[in-house]
C-alpha positions in Angstrom: -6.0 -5.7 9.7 -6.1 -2.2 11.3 -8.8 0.6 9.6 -6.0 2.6 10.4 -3.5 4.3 7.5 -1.1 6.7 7.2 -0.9 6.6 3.2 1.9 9.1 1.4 3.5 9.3 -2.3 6.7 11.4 -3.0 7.5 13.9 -6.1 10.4 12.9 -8.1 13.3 15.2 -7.1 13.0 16.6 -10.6 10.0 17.6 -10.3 10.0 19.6 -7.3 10.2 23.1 -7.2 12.9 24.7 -5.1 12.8 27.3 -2.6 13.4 30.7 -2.4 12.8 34.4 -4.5 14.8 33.1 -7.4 13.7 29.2 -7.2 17.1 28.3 -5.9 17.6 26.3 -3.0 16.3 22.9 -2.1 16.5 21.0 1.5 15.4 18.1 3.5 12.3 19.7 3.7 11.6 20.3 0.7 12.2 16.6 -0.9 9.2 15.8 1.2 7.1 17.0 -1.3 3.9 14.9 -2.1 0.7 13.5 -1.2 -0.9 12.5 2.0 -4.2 10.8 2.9 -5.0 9.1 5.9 -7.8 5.9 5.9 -10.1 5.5 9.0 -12.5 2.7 8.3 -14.6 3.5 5.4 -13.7 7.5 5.4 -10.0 9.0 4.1 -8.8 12.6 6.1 -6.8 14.5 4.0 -9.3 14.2 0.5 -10.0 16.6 -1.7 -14.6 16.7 -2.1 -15.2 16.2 -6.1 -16.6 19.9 -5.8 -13.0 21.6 -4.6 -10.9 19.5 -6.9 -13.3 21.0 -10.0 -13.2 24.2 -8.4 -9.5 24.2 -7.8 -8.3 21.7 -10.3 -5.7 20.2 -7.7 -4.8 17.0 -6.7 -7.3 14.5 -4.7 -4.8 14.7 -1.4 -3.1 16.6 1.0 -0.3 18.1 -1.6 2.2 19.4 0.5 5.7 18.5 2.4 5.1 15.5 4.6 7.5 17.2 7.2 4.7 19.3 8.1 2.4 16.5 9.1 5.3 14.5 10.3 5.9 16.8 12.8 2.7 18.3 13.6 1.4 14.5 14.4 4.8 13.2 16.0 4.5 16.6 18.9 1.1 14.7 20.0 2.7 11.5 20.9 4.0 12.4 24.3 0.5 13.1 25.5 -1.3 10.2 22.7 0.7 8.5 25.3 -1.0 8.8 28.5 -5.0 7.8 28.5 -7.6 10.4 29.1 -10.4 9.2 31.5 -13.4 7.2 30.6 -15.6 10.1 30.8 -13.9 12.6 29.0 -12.4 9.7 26.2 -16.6 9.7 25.7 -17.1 13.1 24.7 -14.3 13.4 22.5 -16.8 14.2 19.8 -18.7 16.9 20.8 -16.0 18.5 23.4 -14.7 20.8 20.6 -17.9 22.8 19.7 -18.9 22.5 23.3 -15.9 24.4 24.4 -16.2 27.1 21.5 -20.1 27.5 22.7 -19.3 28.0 26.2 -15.9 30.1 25.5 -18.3 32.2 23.4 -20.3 33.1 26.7 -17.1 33.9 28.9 -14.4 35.4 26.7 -14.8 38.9 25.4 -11.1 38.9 23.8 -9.5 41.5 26.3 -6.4 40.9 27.8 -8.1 40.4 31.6 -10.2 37.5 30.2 -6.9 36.2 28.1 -5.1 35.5 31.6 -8.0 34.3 33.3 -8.4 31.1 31.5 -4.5 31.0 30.7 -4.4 30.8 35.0 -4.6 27.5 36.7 -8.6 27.7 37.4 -9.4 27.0 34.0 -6.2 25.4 32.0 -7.1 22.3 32.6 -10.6 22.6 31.2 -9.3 22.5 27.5 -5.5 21.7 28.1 -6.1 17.8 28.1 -8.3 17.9 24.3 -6.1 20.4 22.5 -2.6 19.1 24.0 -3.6 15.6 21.6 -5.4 18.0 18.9 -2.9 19.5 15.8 -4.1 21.5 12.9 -3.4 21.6 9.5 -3.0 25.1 9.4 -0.8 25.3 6.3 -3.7 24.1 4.4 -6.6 26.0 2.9 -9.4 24.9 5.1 -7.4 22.1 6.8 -8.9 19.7 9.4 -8.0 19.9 12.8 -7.1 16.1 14.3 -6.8 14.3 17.6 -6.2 11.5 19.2 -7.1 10.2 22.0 -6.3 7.1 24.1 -8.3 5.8 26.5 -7.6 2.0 27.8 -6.8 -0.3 25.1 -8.4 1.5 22.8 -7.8 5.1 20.7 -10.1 7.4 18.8 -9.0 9.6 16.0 -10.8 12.8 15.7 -11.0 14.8 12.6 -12.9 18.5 12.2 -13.1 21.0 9.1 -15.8 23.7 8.9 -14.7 25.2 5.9 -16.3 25.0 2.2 -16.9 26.6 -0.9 -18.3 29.5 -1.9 -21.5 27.2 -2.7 -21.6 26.0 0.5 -20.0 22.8 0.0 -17.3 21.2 2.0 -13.6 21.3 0.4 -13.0 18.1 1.9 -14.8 14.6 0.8 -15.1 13.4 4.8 -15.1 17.2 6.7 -15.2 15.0 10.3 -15.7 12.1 11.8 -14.2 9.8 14.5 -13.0 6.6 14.5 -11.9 4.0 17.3 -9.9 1.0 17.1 -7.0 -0.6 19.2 -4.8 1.0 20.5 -1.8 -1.8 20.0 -3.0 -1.5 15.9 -2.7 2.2 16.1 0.5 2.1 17.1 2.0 -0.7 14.6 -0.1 1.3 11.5 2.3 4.1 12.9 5.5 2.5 12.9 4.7 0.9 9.3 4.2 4.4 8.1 7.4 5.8 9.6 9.4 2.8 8.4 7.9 3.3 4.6 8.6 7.1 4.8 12.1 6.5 6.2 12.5 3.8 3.0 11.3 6.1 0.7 13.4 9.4 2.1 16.4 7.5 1.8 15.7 6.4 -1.7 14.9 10.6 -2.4 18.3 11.3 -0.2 20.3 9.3 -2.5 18.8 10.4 -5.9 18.9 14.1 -4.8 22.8 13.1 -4.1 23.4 12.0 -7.3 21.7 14.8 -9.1 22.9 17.9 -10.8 21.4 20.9 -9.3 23.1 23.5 -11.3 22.4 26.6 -9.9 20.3 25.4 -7.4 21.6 25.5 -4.4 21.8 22.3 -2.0 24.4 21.3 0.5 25.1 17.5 -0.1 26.7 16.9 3.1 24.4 18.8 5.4 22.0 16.6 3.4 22.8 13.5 4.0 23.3 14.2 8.1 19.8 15.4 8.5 18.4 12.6 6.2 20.2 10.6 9.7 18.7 13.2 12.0 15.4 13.7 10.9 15.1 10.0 11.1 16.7 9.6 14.7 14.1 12.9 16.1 10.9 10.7 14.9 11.8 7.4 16.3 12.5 8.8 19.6 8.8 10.4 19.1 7.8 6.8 18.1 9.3 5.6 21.0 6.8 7.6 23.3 3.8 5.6 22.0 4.8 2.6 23.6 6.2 3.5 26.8 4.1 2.5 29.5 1.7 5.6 30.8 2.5 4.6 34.6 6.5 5.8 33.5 5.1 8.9 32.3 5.0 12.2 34.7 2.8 15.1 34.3 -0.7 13.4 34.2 -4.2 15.3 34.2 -5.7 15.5 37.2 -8.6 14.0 35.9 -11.3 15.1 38.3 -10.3 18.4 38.2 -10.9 18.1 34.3 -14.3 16.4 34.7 -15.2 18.8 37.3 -14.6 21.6 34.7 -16.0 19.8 32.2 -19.4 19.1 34.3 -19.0 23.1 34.9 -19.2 24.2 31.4 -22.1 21.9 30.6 -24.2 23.4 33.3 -23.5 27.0 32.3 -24.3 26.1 28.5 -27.5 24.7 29.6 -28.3 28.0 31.7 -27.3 26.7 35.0 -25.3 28.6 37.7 
């Protein structure tokens, strides 16, 4: 059994809160409000420390419309797709606070240094981590994720700097990283979208049913992106299992190392 899952729970239609100035208007998007957690191993991203949930008196999990993450995560998949080298997949750790150290040294913020490493000498330095890497930047504090394949394997990547006013971490796990295979990654995937899609079309058909008064939702236009939505993230799916020698638009993977050999010899003072 993988150490690998996407865990979610769904609010009642009733008991979400519409849209809008007036609280009158409801969608897709906003039936896919609920929990989220995610279990790597022996650590969960996505919960809540015991200090944040007494300070805030929230929930435990990620409480917020599992759109968001379905489409943040799903964007990844096209490059989740296509391994990273050996030596690279081996630094996944550390390469995030490595880059900001060495970024800190060479970007002063004006526009000249903006287009110098948005130019083709240094893309390619950070393009290959953060085009694998989405935030969570609709959450308070939320952790930034990856994930990275490399062979038959894949690591999963998780980052969050922020805490509490008394110094502790909002989050019970703030990072860690976590490898299994890559064929299990992929099936804990599909097992997720196929629950989701279960349990979307069981909120479809309840919100269908309902009354709404004078909230405002459009039945029809409804029930064809309940069809849509579902169509968008299979052909994301899809992507995970295509073969990465059918894929175009590699890394050039030296050119990556050689960068990232560069900015280790000009953290540590060399030329």
């Amino acid at each position: 059994m993988s150490g690998f899952k996407i865990n979610f729970s769904l609010k009642p239609p009733e008991k979400i809160v519409p849209f809008g100035k007036n609280r009158d208007h409801i969608s897709w998007f906003g039936l896919t409000d609920g929990e989220l957690w995610i279990e790597v191993g022996e650590r969960t991203i996505y919960e809540y420390s015991d200090a944040a949930v007494r300070e805030w008196g929230g929930v435990r999990y990620n409480d917020y419309y599992l759109s968001r993450f379905l489409e943040d995560f799903s964007e990844i998949f096209g490059a989740l797709c296509e391994p990273v080298s050996k030596r690279l997949y081996d630094v996944v750790g550390s390469f995030a606070a490595d880059a900001d150290e060495w970024l800190g040294q060479h970007y002063d913020g004006s526009d000249e240094d903006f287009f110098r490493f948005e130019d083709e000498e240094y893309f390619p330095l950070t393009e290959w981590f953060y085009r694998r890497v989405f935030d969570s930047g609709h959450l308070t504090g939320g952790p930034f994720i990856g994930c990275f394949r490399c062979g038959d394997n894949v690591k999963i990547y998780w980052e969050s700097d922020y805490k509490l006013e008394n110094g502790e971490s909002i989050w019970k796990y703030p990072s860690g990283i976590y490898e299994l295979p890559y064929a299990e990654f992929t099936e804990s995937v599909r097992g997720f979208l196929e629950e989701f899609y279960k349990e979307m079309d069981a909120q479809t058909e309840l919100a269908l049913q309902m009354d709404w008064g004078e909230v405002e939702l459009d039945k029809d236009y409804l029930a064809r992106e309940n069809v849509e939505r579902k169509s968008c993230f299979d052909s994301r799916l899809g992507l995970l299992f295509q073969p990465p020698s059918d894929r175009t638009g590699a890394a050039d993977w030296n050119r990556a190392e050689a960068l990232y050999d560069k900015m280790k010899s000009e953290i540590n003072g060399g030329i």
